[in-house]
N, C-alpha and C positions, 0 to 999 in steps of 0.2 A: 549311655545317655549323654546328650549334648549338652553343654550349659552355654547362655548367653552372658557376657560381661559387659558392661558399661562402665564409664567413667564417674560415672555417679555412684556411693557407694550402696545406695538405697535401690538396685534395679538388680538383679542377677533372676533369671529365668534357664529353670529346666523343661529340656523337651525330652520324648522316648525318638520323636522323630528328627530325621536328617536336615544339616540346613540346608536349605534351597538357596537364600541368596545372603551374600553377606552386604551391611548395611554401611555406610560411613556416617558419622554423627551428624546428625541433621539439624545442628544447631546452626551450622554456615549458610543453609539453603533454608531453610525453615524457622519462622521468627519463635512459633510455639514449640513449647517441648512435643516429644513425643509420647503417645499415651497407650498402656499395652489395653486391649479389650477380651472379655472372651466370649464366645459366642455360642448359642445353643449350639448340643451335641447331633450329627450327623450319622447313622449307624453304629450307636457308641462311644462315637470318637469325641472328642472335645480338641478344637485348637486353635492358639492362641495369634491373634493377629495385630497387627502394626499398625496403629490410626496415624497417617501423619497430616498436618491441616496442609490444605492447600496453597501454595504459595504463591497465587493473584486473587483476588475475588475481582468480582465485577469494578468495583470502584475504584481497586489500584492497575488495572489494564491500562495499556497506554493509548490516546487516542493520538489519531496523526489525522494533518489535514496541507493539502494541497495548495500554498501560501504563493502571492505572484508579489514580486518585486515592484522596482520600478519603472523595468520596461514592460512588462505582461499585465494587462489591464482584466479581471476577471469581469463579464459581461451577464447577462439573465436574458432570458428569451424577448422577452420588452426591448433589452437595447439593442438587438439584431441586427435587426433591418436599418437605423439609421449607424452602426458601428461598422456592421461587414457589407450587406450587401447596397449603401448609398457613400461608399469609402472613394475617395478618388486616387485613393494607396492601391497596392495587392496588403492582402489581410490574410495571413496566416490564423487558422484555428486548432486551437487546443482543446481536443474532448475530454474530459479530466474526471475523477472518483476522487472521494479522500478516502476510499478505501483499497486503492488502484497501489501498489507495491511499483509497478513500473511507472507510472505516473509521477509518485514522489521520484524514484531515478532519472528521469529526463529532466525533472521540472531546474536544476541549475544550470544544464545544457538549454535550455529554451530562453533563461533568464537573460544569459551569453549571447543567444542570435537574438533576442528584442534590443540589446545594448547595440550591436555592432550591427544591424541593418537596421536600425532606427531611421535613418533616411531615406531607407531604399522602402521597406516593408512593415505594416502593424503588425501586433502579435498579441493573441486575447485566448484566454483560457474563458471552459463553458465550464460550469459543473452538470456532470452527466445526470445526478439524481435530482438535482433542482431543477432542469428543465427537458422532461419527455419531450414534450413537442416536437423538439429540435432534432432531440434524438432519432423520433420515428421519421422525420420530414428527411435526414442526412444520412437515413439508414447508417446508423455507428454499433455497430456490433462489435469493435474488440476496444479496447481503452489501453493507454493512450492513443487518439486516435487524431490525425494530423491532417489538413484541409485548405488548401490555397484558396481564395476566391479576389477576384480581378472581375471589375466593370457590372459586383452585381451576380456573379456565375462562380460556380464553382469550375476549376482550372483542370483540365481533362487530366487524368494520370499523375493529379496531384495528390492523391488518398494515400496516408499512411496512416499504417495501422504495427501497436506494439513500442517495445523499448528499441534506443536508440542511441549510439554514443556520441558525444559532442564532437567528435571528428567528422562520422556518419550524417548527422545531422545537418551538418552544415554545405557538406557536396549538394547533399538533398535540395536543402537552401539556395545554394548557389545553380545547379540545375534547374530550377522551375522559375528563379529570375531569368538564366538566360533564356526560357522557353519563353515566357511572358514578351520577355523584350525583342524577340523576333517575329513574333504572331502580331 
């Protein structure tokens, strides 16, 4: 017969069965104690199980949200039309989630080229779920999702789509100014 020990003097448990997993003190991971249950018998059997409470609930989840600086201007479908396509810039767009994992990784890389092509080029993040419209009109199906537009038009084989590194990002960048500037 196995016996269980704890650090508590008041917990000792015997089983006739083998242990399946050994446990570490769940006191570092776990703010409640742990509480043993038993639970109706099964062919006879009786055995004993291990309640531990769950260590999020819904209210201690963390939320994350996709924050623009001071170069990246976040827009709604209203300011569109007078922001990207009545621009006398080229205007970079950002299709953005605050529930996007690669969205928040770009989003300091984007922060960096609104800083340093501040002259040359705007830079404006959409949020994806606040406006469909846009969404359905620019066919964006993967997020982050990236969009030159120049004179009113979106910029031919300017579409990127996914994560990006700030190296990467900025060839990108630097490529579609030169294309602009020789078209």
């Amino acid at each position: 017969m196995d016996t269980l020990l704890s650090s508590s003097s008041s917990m000792v448990v015997r089983s006739p069965l083998p242990p399946v997993r050994t446990i570490a003190s769940p006191s570092k991971v776990y703010s409640a104690a742990a509480r043993f249950s038993s639970t109706p018998s099964v062919n006879g059997f009786r055995r004993n199980h291990l309640q531990l409470p769950r260590p999020f609930t819904s209210s201690s989840v963390p939320k994350f949200s996709v924050r623009c600086g001071a170069g990246v201007r976040e827009i709604k479908e209203s300011e569109f039309q007078s922001t990207v396509l009545e621009s006398n810039r080229p205007v970079l767009v950002e299709f953005v989630a605050t529930w996007c994992g690669p969205c928040r990784l770009i989003s300091p890389a984007m922060e960096s080229i609104a800083q340093e092509y501040g002259d040359k080029l705007e830079v404006v993040k959409i949020d994806h779920d606040a406006n469909p419209q846009l969404i359905d009109e620019y066919k964006v199906y993967g997020l982050p999702t990236l969009i030159l537009f120049k004179d009113g038009q979106e910029v031919a084989e300017s579409r990127r789509e996914g994560a990006i590194t700030k190296a990467k990002l900025k060839e990108y960048v630097d490529s579609l100014l030169e294309t602009i500037s020789v078209a």
